[in-house]
C-alpha positions in Angstrom: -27.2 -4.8 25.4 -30.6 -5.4 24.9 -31.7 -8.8 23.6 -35.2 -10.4 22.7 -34.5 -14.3 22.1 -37.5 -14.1 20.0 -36.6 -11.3 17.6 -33.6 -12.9 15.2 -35.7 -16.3 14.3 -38.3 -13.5 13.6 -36.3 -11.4 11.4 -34.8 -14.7 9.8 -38.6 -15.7 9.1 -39.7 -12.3 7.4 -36.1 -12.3 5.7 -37.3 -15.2 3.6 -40.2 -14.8 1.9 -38.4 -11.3 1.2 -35.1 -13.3 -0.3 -37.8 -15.2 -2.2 -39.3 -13.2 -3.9 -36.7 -11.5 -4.9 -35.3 -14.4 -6.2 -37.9 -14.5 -8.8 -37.4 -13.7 -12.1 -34.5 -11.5 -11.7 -33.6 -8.6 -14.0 -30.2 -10.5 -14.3 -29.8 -13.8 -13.4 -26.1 -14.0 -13.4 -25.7 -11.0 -11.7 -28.8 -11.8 -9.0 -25.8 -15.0 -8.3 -23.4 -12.9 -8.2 -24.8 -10.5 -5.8 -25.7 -13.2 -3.2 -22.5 -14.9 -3.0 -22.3 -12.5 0.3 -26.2 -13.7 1.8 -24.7 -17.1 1.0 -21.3 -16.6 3.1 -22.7 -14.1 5.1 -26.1 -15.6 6.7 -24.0 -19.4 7.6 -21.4 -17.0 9.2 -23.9 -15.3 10.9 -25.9 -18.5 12.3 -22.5 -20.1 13.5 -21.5 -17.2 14.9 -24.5 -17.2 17.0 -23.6 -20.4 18.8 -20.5 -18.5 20.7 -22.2 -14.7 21.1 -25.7 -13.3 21.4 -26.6 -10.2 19.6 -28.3 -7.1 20.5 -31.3 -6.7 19.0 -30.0 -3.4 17.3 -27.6 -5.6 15.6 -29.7 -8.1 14.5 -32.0 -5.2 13.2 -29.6 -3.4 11.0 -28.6 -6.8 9.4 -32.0 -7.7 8.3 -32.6 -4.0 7.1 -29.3 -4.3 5.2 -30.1 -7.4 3.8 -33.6 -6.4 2.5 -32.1 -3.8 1.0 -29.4 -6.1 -0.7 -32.0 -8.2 -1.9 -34.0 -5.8 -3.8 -30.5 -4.7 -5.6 -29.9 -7.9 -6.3 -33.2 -8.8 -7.7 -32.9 -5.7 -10.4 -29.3 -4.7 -10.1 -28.5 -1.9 -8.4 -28.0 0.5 -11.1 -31.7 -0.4 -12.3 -33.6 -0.1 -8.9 -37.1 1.7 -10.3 -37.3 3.6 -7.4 -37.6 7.1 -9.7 -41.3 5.2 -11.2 -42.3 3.6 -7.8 -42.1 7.5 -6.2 -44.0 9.0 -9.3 -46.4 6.8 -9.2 -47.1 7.9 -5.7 -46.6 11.7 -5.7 -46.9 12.2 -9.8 -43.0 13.0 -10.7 -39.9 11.7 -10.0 -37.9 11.3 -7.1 -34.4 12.2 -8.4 -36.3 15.6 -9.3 -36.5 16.7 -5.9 -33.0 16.8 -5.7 -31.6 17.9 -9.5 -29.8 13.7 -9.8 -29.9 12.2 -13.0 -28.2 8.7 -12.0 -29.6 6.0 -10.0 -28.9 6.6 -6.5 -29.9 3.3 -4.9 -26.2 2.0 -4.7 -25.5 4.8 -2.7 -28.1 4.5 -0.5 -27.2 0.8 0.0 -23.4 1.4 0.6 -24.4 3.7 3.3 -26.7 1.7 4.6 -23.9 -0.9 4.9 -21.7 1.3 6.9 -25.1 2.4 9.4 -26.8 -0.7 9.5 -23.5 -3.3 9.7 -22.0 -0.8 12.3 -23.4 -2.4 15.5 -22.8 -6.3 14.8 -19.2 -5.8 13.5 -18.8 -3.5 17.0 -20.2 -6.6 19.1 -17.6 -9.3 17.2 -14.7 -6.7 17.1 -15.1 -5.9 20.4 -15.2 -9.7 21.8 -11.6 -9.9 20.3 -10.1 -6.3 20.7 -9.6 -4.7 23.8 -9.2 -0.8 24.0 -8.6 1.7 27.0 -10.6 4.1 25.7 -14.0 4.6 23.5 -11.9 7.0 21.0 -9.6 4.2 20.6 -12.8 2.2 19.3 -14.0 4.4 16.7 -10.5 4.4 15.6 -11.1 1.1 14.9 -14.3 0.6 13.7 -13.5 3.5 10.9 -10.3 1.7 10.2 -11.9 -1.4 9.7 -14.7 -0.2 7.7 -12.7 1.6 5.5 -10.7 -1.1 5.0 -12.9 -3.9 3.9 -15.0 -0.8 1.7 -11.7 -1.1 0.0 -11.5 -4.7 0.0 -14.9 -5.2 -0.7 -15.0 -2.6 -4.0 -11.3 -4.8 -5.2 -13.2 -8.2 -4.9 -16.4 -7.1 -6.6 -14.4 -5.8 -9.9 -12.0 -9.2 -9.8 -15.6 -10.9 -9.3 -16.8 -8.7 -12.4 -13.6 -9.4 -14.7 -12.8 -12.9 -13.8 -16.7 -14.9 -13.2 -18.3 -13.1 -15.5 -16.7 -10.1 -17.5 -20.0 -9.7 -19.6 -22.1 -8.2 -16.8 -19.1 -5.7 -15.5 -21.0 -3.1 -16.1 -24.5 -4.1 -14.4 -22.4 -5.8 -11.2 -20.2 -2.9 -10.8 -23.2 -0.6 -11.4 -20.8 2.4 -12.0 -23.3 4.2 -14.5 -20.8 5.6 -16.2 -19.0 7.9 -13.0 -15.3 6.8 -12.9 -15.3 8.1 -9.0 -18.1 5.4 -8.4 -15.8 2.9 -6.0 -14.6 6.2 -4.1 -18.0 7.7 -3.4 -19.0 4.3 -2.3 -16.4 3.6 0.3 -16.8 7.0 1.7 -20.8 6.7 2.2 -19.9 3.6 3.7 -17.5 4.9 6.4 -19.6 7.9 6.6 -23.0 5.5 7.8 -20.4 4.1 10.2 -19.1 7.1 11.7 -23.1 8.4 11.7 -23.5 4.8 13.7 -21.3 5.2 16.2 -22.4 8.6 16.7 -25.4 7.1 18.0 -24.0 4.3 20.0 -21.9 6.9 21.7 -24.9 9.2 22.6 -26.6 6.0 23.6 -23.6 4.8 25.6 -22.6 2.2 24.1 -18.8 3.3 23.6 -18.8 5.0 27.2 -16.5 4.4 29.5 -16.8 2.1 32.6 -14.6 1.9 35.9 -11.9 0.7 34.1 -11.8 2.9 31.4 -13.2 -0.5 28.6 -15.8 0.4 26.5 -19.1 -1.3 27.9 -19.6 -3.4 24.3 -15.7 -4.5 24.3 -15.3 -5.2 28.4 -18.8 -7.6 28.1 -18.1 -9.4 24.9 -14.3 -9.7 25.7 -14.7 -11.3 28.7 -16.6 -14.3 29.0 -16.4 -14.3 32.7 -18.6 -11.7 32.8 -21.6 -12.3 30.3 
């Protein structure tokens, strides 16, 4: 597991000018608080965390690209993300006309993003306290417990929308109007996990050792031998 003690007080020093900025002026402001309830449970969690375990620089990566991403949602909601005018005005037509879409597609990218990007850190903390005989046995998990909290995640973000502030359900839940929306997103998202550990595993990060642990569980489970 490769780490660079430089690299996540780096990430957390470009992460907030980023934050910043797109705290400015949002398209929503109600929403833009909304939104960052998780950068305000998630980043503390993160931090503590750190104390107890190091990440791998992969890790700490994906959570500042996800994060970015997040942010720039948040600052215009994510059904509003001008990405269509940013790529006209480079190329001269839309980007949505490549591919025949007619929605905004930015949610999507981002819940597949969370499911590629959050892949590797949630590995690293699952595997500290779950130990497996074999790599399949991990992707059983990790695809369980993405899927999972995909589901949680889309039931908390429409209690959020109906209970803080029923007036923006539309905007926060950025449905656009498809009644398959919360589906489509919990699939991408256990689709950009599956994709992730696709990669660990061709990297060898879920291979197997001498005693059949997964590298990333039998290192962070046992802190004998960090």
């Amino acid at each position: 597991m490769t780490q660079r003690h430089w690299l996540p007080q780096t990430l957390l020093a470009l992460y907030a000018p980023v934050w910043i900025a797109c705290a400015i002026n949002p398209l929503f402001p109600s929403d833009w608080l909304i939104e960052n309830v998780l950068v305000f449970l998630a980043l503390p969690t993160v931090l503590y965390a750190w104390r107890f375990q190091r990440f791998s620089d992969g890790a700490c990566v994906g959570m500042f690209l996800f994060f970015c991403l997040h942010s720039l949602g948040s600052h215009y909601t994510y059904a509003e993300v001008p990405y269509d005018r940013w790529w006209q005005a480079l190329t001269g037509h839309t980007f949505n006309s490549l591919f025949g879409w007619e929605r905004n597609h930015f949610d999507r990218l981002v819940h597949l993003a969370y499911g590629l990007l959050l892949t590797p850190i949630f590995t690293e903390l699952i595997g500290r306290v779950v130990r497996v005989r074999r790599a399949v046995w991990m992707w059983v998990v990790m695809a369980s417990f993405m899927g999972l909290h995909a589901m949680v995640y889309e039931l908390v973000e429409w209690a959020a929308a109906m209970v803080v502030a029923p007036e923006l359900g539309a905007a926060y839940l950025g449905t656009q109007g498809d009644v398959w929306d919360a589906h489509k997103d919990m699939a991408l998202a256990v689709l950009g996990n599956l994709m992730a550990l696709a990669y660990m595993s061709l990297r060898g990060r879920l291979s197997l050792t001498g005693d059949d642990v997964p590298p990333v569980v039998s290192t962070l489970g046992n802190p004998a031998r960090r």
